[in-house]
N, C-alpha and C positions, 0 to 999 in steps of 0.2 A: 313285810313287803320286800326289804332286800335280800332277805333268807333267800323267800320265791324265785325272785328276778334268776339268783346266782343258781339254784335250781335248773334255771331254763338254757343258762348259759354254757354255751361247747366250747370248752376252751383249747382242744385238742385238735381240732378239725372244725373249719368254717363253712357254714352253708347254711345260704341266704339264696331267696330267689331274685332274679333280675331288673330291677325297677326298670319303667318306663320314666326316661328324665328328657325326651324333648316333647315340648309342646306343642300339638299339631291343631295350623290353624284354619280357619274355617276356606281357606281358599288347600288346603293341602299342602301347604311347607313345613317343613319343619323349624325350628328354633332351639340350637344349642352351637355350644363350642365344637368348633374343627379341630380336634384332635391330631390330626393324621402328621404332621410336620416334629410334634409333641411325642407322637408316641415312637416314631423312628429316631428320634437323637434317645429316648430313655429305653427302650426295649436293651442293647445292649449291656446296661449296668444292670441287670434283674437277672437269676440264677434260677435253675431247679434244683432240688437237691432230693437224691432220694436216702433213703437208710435201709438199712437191715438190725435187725438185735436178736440174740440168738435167748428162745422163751424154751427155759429145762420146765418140765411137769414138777407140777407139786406133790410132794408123797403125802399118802392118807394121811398124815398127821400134820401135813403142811395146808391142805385143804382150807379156804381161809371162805369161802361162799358155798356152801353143800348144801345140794339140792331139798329142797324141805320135804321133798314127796320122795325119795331115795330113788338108789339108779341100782338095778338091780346086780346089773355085770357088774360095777363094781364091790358091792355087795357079795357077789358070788368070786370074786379075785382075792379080796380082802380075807375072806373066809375060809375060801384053800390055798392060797399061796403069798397071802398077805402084804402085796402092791399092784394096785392095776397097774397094767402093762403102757407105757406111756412113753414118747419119745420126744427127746427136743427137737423145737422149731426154728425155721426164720422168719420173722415178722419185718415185713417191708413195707415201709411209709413213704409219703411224700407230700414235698413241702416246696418254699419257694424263701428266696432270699435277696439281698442286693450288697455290691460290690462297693466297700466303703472307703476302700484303700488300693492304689496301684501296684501294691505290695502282696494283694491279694487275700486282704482281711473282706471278710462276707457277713454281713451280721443276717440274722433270723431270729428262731422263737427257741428258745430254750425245749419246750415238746417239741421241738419239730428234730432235735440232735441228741439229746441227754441220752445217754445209757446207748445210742448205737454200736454196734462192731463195727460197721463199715459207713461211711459216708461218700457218695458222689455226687460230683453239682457238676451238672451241665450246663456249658453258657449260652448265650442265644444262637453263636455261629456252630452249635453242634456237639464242640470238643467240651471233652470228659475230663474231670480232674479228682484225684484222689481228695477228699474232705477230712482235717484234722481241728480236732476241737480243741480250742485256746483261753476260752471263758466260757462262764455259765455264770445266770443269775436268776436263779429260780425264783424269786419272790415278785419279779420282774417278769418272768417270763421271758429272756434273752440268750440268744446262743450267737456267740462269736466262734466263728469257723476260720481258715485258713486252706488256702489251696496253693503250692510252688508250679511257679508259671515261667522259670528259669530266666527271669528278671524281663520280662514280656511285663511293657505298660498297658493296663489295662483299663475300661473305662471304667468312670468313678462317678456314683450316684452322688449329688450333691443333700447333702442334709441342712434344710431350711429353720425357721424358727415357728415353733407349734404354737407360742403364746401369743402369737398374730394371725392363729385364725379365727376366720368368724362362720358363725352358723348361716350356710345357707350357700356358701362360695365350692365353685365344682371344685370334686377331687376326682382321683384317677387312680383304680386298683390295677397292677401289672402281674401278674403269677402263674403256678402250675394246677389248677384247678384241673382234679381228675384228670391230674395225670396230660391232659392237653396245655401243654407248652409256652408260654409265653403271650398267653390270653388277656385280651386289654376290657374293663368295663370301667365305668364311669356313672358320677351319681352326684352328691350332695355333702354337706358336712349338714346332718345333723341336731347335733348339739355336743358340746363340749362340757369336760369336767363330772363324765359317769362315772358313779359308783356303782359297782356290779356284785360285789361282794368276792371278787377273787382273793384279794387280800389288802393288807392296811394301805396299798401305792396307790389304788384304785385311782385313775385320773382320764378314764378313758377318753377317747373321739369315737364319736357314734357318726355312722355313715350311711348312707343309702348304696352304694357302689356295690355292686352284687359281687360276692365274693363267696367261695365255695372251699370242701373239702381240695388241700393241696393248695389253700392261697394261704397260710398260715405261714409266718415270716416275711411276706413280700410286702412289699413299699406301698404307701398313698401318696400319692404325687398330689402337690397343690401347681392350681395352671402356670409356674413358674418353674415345671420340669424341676422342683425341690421336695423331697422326702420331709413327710409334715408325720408321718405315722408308721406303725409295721404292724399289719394287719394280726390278729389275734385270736378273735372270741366271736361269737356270734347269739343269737337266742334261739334257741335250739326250735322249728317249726315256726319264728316270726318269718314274716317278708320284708326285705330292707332294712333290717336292724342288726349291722355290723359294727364291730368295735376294733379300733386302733390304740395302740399304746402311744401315746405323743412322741413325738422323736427327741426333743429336751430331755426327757426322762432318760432317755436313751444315752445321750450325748454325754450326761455328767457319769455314766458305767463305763466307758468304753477304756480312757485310759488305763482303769484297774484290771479290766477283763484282761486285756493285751499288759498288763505286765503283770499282774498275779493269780489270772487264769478266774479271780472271783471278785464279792464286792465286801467292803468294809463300810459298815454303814454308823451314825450318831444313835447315842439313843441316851433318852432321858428318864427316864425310868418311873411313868407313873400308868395309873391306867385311867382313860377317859371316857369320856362319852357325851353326846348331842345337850345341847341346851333349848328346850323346850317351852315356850311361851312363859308354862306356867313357872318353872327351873327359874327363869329370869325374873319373873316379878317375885319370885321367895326370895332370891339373892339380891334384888335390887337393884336391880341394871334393866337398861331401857328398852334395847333389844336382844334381840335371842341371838349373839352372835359369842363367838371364840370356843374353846373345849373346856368343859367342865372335869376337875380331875374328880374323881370318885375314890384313886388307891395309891399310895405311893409306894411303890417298890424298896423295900430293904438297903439299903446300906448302897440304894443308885443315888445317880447327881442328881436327881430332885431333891431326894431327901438329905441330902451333904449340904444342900444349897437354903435350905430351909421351906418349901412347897410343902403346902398342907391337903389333904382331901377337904374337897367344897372350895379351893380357889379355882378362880376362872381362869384361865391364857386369854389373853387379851392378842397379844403378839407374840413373836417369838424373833429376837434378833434382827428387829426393825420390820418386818414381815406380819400384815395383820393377819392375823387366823379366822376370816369370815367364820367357818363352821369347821367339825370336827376332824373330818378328813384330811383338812390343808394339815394339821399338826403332823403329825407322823411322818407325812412328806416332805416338809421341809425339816424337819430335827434329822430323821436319816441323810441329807445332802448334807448337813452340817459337817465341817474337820474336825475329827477327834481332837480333845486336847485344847479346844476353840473356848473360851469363856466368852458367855454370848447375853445380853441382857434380856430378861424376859416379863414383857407387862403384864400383871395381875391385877381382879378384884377379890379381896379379901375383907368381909364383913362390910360391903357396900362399897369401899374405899380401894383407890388402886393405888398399888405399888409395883415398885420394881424390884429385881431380883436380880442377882449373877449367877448362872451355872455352868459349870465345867462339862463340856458334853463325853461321854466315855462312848467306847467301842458299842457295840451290839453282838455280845458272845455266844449267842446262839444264832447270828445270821446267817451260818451257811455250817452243815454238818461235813464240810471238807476241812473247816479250819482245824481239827485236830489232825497231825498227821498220819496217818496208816501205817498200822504197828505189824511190823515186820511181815509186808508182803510178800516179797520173795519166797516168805517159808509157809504162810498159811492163806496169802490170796485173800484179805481182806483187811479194811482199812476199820477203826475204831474210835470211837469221840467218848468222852466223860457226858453225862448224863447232866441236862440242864432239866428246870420244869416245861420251856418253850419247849426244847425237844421232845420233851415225855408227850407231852402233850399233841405232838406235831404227829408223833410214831404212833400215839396212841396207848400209850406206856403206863401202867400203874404206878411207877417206880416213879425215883425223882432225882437218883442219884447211882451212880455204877457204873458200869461201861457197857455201851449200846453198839450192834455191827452198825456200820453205814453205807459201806461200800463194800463188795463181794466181785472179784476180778475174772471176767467170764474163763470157763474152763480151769480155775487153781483148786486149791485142794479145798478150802472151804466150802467153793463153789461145788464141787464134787460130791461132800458130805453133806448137799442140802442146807447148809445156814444163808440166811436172808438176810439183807436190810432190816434193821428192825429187830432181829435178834438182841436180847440181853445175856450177856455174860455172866454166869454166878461162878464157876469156877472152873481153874485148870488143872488136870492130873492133879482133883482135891484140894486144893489151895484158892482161898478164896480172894475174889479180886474186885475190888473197887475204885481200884483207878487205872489209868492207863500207863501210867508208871508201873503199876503192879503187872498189869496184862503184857507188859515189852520185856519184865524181867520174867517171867515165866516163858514166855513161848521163846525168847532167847538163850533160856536153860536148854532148853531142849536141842539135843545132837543129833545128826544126820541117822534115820534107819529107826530111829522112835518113836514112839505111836506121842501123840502130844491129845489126850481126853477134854474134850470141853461141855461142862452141863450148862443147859442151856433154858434160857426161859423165853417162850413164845404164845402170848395170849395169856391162856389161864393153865397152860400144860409147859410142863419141866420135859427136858428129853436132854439124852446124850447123844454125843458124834465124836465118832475117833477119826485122826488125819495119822498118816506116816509119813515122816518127811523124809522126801528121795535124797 
């Protein structure tokens, strides 16, 4: 069922039709909140922002969805001259954001900035400002932007608290839907605490406020002119079924985005899952609440800490774990380094536990740092299983590209994201110690050889460095 749901879900682009939210009565009045005072003090602090990314063609062997029924010209290119003829593009989006800082910090959606060449946000009075990206938090879905406004105080959306809303109280969507400007709809909260299946933070706000293609990043205002949400996701052909990320969730990223550009997150290292009527009366607990561990990860602080598969989480660090979902969310808020108590039942009986919470070293494929881009224009991580698994990867261990710097030389020779690394000029490489002292051997006017693995095919690409 949540497979489905995240199936139906657009999380790139919002579009929702426009609920009818006054109620018209038999004498012909209407009944809803007067906006209009509301939406002239907040229209200022909400942003467009458009983007560009420059999209190079895939060559025949990069081809990663090939038509099942074939295309003939290419067919007929491949054939005598062995690459359809293809040229790069610019792909331009647009998105909507709000102004969080006088300093001129903007936060958004993570799709609405990632991977741009160019970013502009225009404010409500017109003017244009160059867009530079400061953080990203992809699991999150968030993009922290920056615009220099030559110390010009700017207005500043106030950020409320989300764990005080309730279902049913108006909200207020403000953004660039297609592209039209600064466009206000209004609606409903929902219900609170959706699981969508985008990934393990799921904590959504479900909305009725009609929101479209181009509202993605923009604020939900609760009727106190205070950002309760930043609009997101929607289900793709429902009516009124829009989704907000909480702004809390929000609140506890932002200092790391603005100082280290990404998120450090807790992690405990087991794997869980739902506890089921019948789960609960096997284990003998009264109701179906807390996470069932199912696997405990290798040599993580569960298992440092002594957690077995088959104990339940009861709590987590004074925090009760109703059901499955709350865990993950609250272990990732946790301070690394933080030894935190944690209630369990084990063989009917509860106890308690201390565990050390450690990093999450696969939460963001930028923490390795990028192995000597100046000379080859991409960045590289050692090989985890989340990764493998995240890229799609056989492997479980080596060095994987992750980032490819528009226009450098790798970018030139066709390598992806995604790419595995097996060797350089012959020398095989397994870590990224190993991939820094190869491509650092290499001297100005050298070809520097890389075999590569992608998919289920091995291929070479040679770079010269200028």
């Amino acid at each position: 069922m949540r497979r489905n749901l995240f199936r139906a879900v657009s999380l790139f682009l919002l579009s929702v039709c426009l609920p009818t939210f006054a109620v018209t009565q038999s004498y012909g009045a209407s009944v809803g909140p007067d906006l209009s005072e509301l939406v002239k003090k907040l229209k200022p602090t909400v942003v467009n922002i458009g983007t560009s990314k420059t999209i190079k063609p895939q060559r025949p062997y990069m081809r990663r969805s090939p038509n099942p029924f074939g295309d003939p010209f290419e067919d007929f290119f491949e054939r005598f001259f062995g690459e359809t003829p293809q040229r790069s593009y610019k792909e331009r989006s647009l998105g909507s954001g709000f102004i969080i800082s006088d300093e001129g910090y903007i936060l958004t959606n993570y799709h609405v900035v990632s991977g741009a060449d160019e970013i502009k946000v225009k404010l409500s009075d017109g003017r244009e400002f160059k867009g530079e990206v400061k953080g990203l938090d992809e699991k999150l879905d968030l993009g922290l932007i920056k615009i220099e406004t030559k110390g010009e105080h700017l207005p500043v959306a106030e950020l409320g608290d989300s764990d005080k809303i309730r279902v049913g109280e108006w909200v207020m969507a403000i953004g660039n839907p297609f592209g039209l400007a600064q466009t206000v709809t209004a609606g409903i909260v929902s219900a609170v605490g959706r699981v969508i299946g985008s990934g393990p933070y799921d904590d959504f706000i479900q909305t009725d406020a009609s929101i479209n293609p181009g509202n993605s990043g923009g604020p939900l205002f609760n009727m106190n002119g205070e950002v309760i949400g930043i609009n997101t996701a929607i289900v793709a052909g429902g009516q009124g079924i829009g989704f907000a990320i909480p702004v809390n969730m929000a609140k506890g990223t932002l200092n790391q985005l603005k100082e280290k550009g990404r998120v450090t997150r807790g992690w405990l290292g087991v794997v869980i899952q739902q506890i089921t009527p019948e789960l609960a009366q096997s284990f003998g607990i009264q109701e179906n609440v807390g996470a069932l561990v199912s696997e405990i990860v290798k040599d993580g602080p569960a298992e440092k800490a002594g957690l077995k598969a088959g104990d339940i989480i009861l709590e987590f660090n004074g925090r009760k774990i109703k059901e499955m979902n709350d865990l993950p969310r609250i272990v990732a808020s946790t301070p690394i380094g933080n030894k935190v108590p944690v209630k369990i039942v084990r063989n009917g009986k509860q106890e308690e536990i201390a565990v050390v919470i450690e990093r999450l070293k696969d939460d963001s494929v930028e923490e390795e740092p990028a192995a000597a881009p100046d000379k080859l224009g991409m960045g590289v991580s050692e090989l985890t299983r989340d990764l493998a698994a995240k890229l799609n990867l056989k492997e479980t261990s080596g060095v994987v590209v992750t980032e490819v710097k528009p226009g450098g030389l790798a970018d030139e020779a066709g390598i992806t994201p995604g790419d595995f690394i097996n060797e350089i000029n012959g020398a095989k490489v397994s870590t990224v110690g190993e991939y820094n002292k190869a491509v650092e051997s290499a001297r100005k006017g050298s070809v520097v050889r890389i075999l590569l693995k992608r998919g289920d095919s091995s291929l070479f690409v040679a770079m010269k460095l200028d």
